[in-house]
C-alpha positions as CSV (number, residue, x, y, z in Angstrom):
1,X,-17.1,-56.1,16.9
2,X,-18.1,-57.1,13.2
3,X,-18.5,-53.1,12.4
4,X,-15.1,-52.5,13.4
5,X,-13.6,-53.5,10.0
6,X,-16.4,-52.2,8.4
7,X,-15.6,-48.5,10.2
8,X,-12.1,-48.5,9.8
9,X,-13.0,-49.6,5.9
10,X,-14.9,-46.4,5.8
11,X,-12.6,-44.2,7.6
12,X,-9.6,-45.6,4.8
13,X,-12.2,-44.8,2.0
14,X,-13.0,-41.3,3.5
15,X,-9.4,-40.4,3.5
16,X,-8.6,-41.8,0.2
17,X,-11.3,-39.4,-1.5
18,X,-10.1,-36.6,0.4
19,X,-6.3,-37.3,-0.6
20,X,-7.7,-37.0,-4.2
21,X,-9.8,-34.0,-3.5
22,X,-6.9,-32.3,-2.4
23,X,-5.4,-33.7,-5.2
24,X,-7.5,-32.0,-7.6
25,X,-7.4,-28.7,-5.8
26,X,-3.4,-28.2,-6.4
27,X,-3.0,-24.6,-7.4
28,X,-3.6,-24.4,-10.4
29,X,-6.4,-26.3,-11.0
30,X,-8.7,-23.8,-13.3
31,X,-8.0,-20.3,-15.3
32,X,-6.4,-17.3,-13.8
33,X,-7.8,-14.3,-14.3
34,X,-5.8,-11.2,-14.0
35,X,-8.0,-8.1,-13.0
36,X,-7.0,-4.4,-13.8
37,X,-9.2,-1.6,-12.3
38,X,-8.8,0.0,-15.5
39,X,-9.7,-0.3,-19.1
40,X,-7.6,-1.4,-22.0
41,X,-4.7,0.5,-24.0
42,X,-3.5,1.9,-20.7
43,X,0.6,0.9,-20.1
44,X,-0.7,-1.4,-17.2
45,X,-2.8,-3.5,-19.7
46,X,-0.1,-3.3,-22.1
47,X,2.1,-4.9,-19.5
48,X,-0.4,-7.7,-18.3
49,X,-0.9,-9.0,-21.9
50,X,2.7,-9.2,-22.9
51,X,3.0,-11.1,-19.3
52,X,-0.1,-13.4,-19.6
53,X,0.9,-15.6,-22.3
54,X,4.3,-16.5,-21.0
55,X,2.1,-17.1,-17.5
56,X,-0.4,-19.5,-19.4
57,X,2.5,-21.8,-20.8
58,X,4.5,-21.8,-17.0
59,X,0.8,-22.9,-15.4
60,X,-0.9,-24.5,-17.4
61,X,-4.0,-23.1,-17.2
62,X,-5.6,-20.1,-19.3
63,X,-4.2,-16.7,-17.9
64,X,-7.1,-14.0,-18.8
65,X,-6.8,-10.2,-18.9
66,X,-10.2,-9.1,-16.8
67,X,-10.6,-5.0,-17.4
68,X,-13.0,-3.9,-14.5
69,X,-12.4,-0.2,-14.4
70,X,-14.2,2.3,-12.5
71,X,-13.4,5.0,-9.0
72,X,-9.7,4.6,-9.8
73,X,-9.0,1.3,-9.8
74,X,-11.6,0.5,-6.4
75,X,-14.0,-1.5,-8.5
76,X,-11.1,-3.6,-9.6
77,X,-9.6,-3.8,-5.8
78,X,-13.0,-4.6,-4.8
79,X,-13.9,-7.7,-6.6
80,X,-10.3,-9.4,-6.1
81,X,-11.1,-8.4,-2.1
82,X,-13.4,-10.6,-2.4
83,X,-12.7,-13.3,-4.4
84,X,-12.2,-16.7,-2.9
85,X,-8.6,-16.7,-2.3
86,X,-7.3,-19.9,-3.9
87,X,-4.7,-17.8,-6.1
88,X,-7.2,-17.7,-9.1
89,X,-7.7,-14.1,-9.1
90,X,-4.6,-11.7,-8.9
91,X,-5.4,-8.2,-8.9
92,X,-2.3,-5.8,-11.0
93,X,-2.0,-2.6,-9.8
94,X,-0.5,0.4,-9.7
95,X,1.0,2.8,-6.9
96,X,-2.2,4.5,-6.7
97,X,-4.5,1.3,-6.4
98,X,-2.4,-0.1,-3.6
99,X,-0.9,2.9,-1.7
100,X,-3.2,6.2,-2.6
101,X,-6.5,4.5,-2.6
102,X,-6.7,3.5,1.0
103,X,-6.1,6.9,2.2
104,X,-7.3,8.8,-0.3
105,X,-11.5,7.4,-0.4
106,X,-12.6,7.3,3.2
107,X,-15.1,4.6,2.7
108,X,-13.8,1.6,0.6
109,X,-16.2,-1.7,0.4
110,X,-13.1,-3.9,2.0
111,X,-10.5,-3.1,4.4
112,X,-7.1,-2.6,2.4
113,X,-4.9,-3.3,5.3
114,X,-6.4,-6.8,5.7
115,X,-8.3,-7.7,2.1
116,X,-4.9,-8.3,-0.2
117,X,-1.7,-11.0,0.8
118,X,0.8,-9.0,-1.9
119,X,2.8,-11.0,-4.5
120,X,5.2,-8.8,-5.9
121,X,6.4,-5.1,-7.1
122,X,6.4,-6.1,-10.8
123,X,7.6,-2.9,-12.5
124,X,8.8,0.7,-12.1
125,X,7.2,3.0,-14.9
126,X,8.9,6.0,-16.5
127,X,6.0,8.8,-16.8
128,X,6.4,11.7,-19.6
129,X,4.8,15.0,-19.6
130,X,2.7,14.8,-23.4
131,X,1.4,17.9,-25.3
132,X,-0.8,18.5,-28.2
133,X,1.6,20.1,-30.9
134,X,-0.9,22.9,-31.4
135,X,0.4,24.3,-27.4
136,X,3.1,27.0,-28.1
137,X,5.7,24.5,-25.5
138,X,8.2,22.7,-27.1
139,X,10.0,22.0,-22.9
140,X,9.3,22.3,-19.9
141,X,10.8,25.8,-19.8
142,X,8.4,27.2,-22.1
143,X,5.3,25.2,-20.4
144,X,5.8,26.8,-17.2
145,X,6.4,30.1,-19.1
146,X,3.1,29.9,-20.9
147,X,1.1,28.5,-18.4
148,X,2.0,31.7,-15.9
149,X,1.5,34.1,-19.2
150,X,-1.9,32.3,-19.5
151,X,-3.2,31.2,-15.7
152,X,-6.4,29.0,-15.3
153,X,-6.0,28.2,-19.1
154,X,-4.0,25.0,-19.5
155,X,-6.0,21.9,-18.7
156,X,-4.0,19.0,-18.1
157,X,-6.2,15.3,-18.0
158,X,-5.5,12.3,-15.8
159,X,-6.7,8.7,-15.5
160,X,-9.0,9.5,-12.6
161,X,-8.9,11.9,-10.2
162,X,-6.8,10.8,-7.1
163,X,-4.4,8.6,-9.4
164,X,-1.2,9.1,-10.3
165,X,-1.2,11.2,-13.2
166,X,-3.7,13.4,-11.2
167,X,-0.5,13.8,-8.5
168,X,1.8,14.1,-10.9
169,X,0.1,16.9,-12.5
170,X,-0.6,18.5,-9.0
171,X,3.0,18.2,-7.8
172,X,4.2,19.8,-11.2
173,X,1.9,22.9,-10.4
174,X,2.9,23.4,-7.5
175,X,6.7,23.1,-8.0
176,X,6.7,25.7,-10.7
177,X,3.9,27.9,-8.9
178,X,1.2,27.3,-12.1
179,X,-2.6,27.1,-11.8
180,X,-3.9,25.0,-13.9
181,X,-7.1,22.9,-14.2
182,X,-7.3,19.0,-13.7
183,X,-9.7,16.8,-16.1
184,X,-10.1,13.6,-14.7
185,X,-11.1,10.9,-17.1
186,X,-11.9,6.8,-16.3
187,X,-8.5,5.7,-17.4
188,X,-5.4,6.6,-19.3
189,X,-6.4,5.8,-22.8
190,X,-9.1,8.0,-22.9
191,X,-7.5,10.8,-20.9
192,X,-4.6,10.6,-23.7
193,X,-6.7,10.2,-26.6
194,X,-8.1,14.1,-25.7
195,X,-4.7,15.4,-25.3
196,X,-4.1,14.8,-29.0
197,X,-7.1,15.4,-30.1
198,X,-7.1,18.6,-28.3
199,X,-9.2,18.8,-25.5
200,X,-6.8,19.2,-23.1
201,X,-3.6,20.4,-23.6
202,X,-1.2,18.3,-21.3
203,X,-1.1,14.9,-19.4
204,X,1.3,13.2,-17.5
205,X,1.3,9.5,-18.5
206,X,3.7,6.3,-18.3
207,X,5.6,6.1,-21.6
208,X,4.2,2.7,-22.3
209,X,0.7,4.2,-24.3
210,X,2.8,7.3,-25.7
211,X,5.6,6.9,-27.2
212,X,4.6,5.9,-31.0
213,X,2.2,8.8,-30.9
214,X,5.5,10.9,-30.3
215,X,7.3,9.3,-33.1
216,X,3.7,9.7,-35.4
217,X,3.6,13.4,-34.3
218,X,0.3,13.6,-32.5
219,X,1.9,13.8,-29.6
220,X,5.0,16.0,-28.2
221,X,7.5,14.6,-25.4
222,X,8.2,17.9,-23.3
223,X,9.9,15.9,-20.6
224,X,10.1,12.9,-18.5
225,X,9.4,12.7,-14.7
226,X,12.3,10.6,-13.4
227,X,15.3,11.2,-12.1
228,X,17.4,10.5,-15.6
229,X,16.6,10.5,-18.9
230,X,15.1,7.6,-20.7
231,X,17.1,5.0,-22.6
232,X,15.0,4.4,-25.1
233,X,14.1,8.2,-25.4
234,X,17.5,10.2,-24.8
235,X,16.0,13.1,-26.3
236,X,13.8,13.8,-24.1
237,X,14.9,15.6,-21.1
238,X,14.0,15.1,-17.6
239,X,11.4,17.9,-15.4
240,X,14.3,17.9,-13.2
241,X,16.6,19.4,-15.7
242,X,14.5,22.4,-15.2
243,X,12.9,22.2,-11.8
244,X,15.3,20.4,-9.6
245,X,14.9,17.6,-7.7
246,X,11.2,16.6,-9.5
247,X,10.8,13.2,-9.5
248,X,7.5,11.0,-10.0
249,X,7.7,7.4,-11.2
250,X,4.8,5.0,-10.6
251,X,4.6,1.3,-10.2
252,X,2.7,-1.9,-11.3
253,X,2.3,-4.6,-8.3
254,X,0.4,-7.9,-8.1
255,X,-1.8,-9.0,-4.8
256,X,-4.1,-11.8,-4.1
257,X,-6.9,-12.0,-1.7
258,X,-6.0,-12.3,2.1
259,X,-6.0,-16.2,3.3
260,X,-4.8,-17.4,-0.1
261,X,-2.5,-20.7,0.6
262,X,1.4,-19.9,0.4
263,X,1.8,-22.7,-1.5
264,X,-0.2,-20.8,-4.4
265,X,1.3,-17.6,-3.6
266,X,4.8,-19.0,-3.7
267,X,3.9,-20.5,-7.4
268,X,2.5,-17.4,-8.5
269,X,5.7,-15.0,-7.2
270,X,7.9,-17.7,-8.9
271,X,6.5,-17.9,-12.1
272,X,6.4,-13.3,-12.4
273,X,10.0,-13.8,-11.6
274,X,10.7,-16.3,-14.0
275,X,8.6,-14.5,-16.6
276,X,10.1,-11.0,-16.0
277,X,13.2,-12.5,-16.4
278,X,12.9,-13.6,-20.0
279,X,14.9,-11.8,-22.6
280,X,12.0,-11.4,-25.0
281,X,9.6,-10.1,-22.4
282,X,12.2,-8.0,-20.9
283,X,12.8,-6.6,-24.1
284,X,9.2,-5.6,-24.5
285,X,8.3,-4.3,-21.1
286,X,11.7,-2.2,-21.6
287,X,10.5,-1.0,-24.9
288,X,7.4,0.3,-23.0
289,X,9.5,2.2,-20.3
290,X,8.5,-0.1,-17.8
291,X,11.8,-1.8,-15.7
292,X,11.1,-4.9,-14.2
293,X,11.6,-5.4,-10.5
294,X,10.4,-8.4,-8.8
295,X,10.5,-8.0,-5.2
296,X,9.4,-10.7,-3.1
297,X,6.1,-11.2,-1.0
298,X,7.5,-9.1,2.4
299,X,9.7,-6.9,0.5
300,X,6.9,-5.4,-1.9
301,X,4.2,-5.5,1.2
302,X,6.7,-3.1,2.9
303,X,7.1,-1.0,0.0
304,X,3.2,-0.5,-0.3
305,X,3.0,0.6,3.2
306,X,6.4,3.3,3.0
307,X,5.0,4.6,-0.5
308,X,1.4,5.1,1.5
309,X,3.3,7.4,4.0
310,X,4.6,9.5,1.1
311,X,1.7,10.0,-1.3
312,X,-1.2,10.9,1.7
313,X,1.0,13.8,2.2
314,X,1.0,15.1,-1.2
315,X,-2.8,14.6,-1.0
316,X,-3.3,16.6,2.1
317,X,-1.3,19.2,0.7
318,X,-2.6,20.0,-2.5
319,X,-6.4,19.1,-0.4
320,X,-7.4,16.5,-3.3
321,X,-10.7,15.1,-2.2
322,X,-12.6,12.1,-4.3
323,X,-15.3,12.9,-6.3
């Protein structure tokens, strides 16, 4: 009967450490890191470092830009999949790393219906159709022109083959009935760096990483790929102005590994709201042609799922395999 106290002394003592463990563990208790399956200078990192500061003073904890880029984003997708999912590691992607990916390689190392619990739809991205100055195009009018004058002859380069500006490019052939040849590179600052240097003649990119090399003159604007013209660009027009109903805008998103605790995913959503809503860094992702969004948890796992429909059709049709 002695022991009894003793136990019950024990249990109390048990419990007490574990209260503080649990304590300790409130999200967050260590750095975020912020992976990006792609490298730096692209509009997506431009994005996540305007974003990560602000994010470091609202958690307290060290927010850190982590570039893994590689297979379009899927070596990025891969490690958050599987990270421990305590809200510590967020993966920012874009439409093509949450809703071409999965149908687009047949045998990912994670299952991408099950591997990601999705945070938010962070941004809508203006794209723009760039050309070297030395290409006789000054619009879209004259592009198409030249490229049927000239078919098989104007290259245009992409961030990867399967992404975006890979589908972008596709979709734009095949509207205006061109052939032209796709150079994939491993992400968009690369892939834009040969358009003004001359290796390829075109690219369709998010504004974010061209728009001073417009205004510099190594780069020309022949057109943007949403439905209206840019604010911050007015000059340039849109595809559509010349082939109806074009449109192509992409998307940054945030997701965290499955089984991450809604407490930490509610902290995280609140704090991107928050953050996205500040004038200065609403200013700056404007600047970039990126329009913040914001959606909640359900709304931007739904959204995934309706822009998955859409894309795999574009794939099938223009038959894009992976490498």
């Amino acid at each position: 009967m002695a022991l009894r106290p003793l136990r019950r002394a024990f249990a109390a003592t048990l419990i007490f450490v574990a209260a503080l463990d649990a304590a300790a563990q409130v999200f967050p208790s260590k750095p975020v890191r912020i992976v990006i399956g792609f490298p730096p200078g692209g509009g997506i990192d431009i994005v996540a470092r305007i974003l990560a500061p602000r994010l470091t003073e609202a958690l307290g904890q060290p927010v850190l830009v982590e570039n893994r880029p590689g297979a379009n984003g899927v070596v990025g997708m891969d490690l958050v999949a599987k990270a421990a999912p305590d809200g510590h590691t967020v993966m920012l992607g874009t439409l093509g790393t949450f809703s071409v990916n999965p149908s687009f390689y047949p045998n990912l190392p994670f299952n991408a219906e099950t591997a990601f619990a999705p945070l938010t739809q962070l941004a809508s991205v203006a794209f723009i159709v760039y050309a070297n100055p030395s290409l006789p195009a000054k619009s879209i009018g004259e592009l198409i022109a030249h490229a049927r004058a000239n078919p098989g002859k104007i290259n245009f380069s992409s961030s990867g083959n399967g992404g975006l500006p890979h589908l972008a490019g596709e979709m734009f052939g095949a509207a205006a009935g061109l052939s032209m040849v796709h150079v994939p590179y491993k992400g968009s600052a690369p892939s834009i760096a040969d358009v003004m240097g001359g290796q390829v003649q075109i690219t369709f990119e998010a504004a974010a990483i061209g728009l001073q090399h417009i205004k510099s003159g190594k780069l020309r604007g022949l057109a943007t790929t949403s439905a209206r013209r840019l604010a911050f660009a007015p000059d340039i027009p849109t595809v559509a102005e010349t082939l109806p109903g074009f449109e192509v805008v992409n998307w940054y998103g945030m997701a965290v590994p499955a089984g991450t605790p809604r407490e930490a995913i509610n902290r995280l959503h609140a704090e991107l709201v928050k953050a996205m809503a500040l004038p200065d860094v609403r200013e700056k992702m404007v600047a970039q042609g990126t329009d913040p969004v914001g959606s909640t948890p359900e709304a931007f796992g739904a959204f995934v799922k309706a822009e998955s429909a859409k894309w795999i059709r574009v794939i099938r049709q223009a038959n894009i395999k992976p490498d």
